[in-house]
N, C-alpha and C positions, 0 to 999 in steps of 0.2 A: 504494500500500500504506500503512495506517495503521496504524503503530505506537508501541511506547513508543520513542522517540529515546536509542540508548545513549549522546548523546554531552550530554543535560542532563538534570539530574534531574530527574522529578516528569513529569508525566504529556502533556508535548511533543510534538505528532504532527509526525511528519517523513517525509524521501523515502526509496525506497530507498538516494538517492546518498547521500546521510544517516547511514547506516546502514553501508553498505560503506567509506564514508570513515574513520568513529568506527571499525569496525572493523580498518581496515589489508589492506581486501581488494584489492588493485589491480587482482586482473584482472577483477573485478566491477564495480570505478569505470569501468576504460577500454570494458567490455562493453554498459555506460549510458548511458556519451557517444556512441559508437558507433551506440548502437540511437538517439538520437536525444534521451534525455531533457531534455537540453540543447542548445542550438544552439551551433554553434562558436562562438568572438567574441560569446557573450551572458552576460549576468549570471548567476551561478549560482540555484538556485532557494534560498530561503529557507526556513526554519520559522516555525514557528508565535511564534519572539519572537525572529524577525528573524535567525534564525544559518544564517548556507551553510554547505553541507559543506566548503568547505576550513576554518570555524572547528571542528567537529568533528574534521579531519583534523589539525590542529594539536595542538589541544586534548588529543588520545590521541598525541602525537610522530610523528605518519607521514610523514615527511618525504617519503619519494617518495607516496605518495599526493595528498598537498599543489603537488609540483612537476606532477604528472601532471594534476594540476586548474585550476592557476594558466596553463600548456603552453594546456590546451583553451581555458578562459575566453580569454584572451588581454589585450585594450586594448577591452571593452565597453565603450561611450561610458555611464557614470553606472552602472558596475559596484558590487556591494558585495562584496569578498571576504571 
């Protein structure tokens, strides 16, 4: 899905993880990890100037969102959280 990225301003295409993270939607984040959009133990996916959704998840204070993401990523070998 491409859309405007609610978690930077100006016209940043991003994921839906993206998206639900900036939003504070948890049971949408764990619903996407789930379905596969990330691998277990893999680097989170990026946008368009370099930001994962856990910096989104931060970014908006989602603190469980955050840990629910950090849980899934895990110790990916050259991860960027």
């Amino acid at each position: 899905m491409e859309q405007r990225c609610a978690c930077v301003a100006g016209a940043v295409k991003c994921s839906d993880l993206h998206l639900a993270a900036a939003a504070g939607d948890l049971a949408a984040v764990r619903a996407l990890l789930a379905a596969g959009c990330c691998p277990a133990n893999a680097a989170l996916p990026l946008d368009a100037i370099n930001r994962s959704p856990l910096h989104a998840a931060c970014a908006h204070g989602r603190a469980d969102v955050a840990r629910a993401l950090l849980e899934h990523a895990g110790h990916a070998a050259g991860a960027v959280y």
